[in-house]
Residue, then its C-alpha position, 0 to 999 in steps of 0.5 A: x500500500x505505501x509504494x502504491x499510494x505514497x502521498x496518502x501513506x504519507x498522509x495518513x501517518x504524518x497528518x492525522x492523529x489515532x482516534x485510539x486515545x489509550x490502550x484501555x480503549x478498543x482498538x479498531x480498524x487494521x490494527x485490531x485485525x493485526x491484535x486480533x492474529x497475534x492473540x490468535x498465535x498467542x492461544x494457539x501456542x505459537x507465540x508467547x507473551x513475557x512479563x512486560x510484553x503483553x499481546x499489545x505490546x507484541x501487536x504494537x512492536x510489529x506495527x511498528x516494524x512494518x511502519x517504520x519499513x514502509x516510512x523508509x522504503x517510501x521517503x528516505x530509501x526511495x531510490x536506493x537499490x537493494x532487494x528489500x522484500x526480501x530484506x523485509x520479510x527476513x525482518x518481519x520473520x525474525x521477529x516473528x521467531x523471536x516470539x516463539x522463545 
């Protein structure tokens, strides 16, 4: 999506605040479809959850990585060469295997 429609990721994530004020509030949109996964691997067992590192907390660590990958891909390293989807996946699965311990 951000390399398809650079100007409204841009938009999106620079501009406009979250209308989630807090964690005590329900989160919503691609984000809740991002918690509810993990919080499906968590019951499943293929994941697991630490002192200090709840389900929001896993949720968000990954939220942030892929945001911060499209922030990168999308303004800074928009015309540096360099095979990043597989740099990126390898990311997003390392963290992922991280959660498995």
């Amino acid at each position: 999506f951000s390399e398809t429609h650079r100007d409204y990721f841009h938009l999106i994530f620079s501009g406009l605040p979250s209308s989630r004020l807090s964690f005590e509030q329900a989160p919503i949109g691609t984000y809740m479809r991002l918690l509810n996964l993990f919080e499906q691997g968590i019951s499943q067992n293929l994941f697991k959850e630490r002192k200090d590192y709840n389900l929001e907390a896993i949720s968000y660590g990954y939220w942030s990585l892929v945001h911060g990958i499209a922030s990168l891909r999308t303004s800074h390293l928009r015309t540096f060469a360099a095979d990043f989807v597989t740099v990126n996946r390898e990311a997003m699965k390392q963290f992922i295997r991280g959660l498995k311990h």
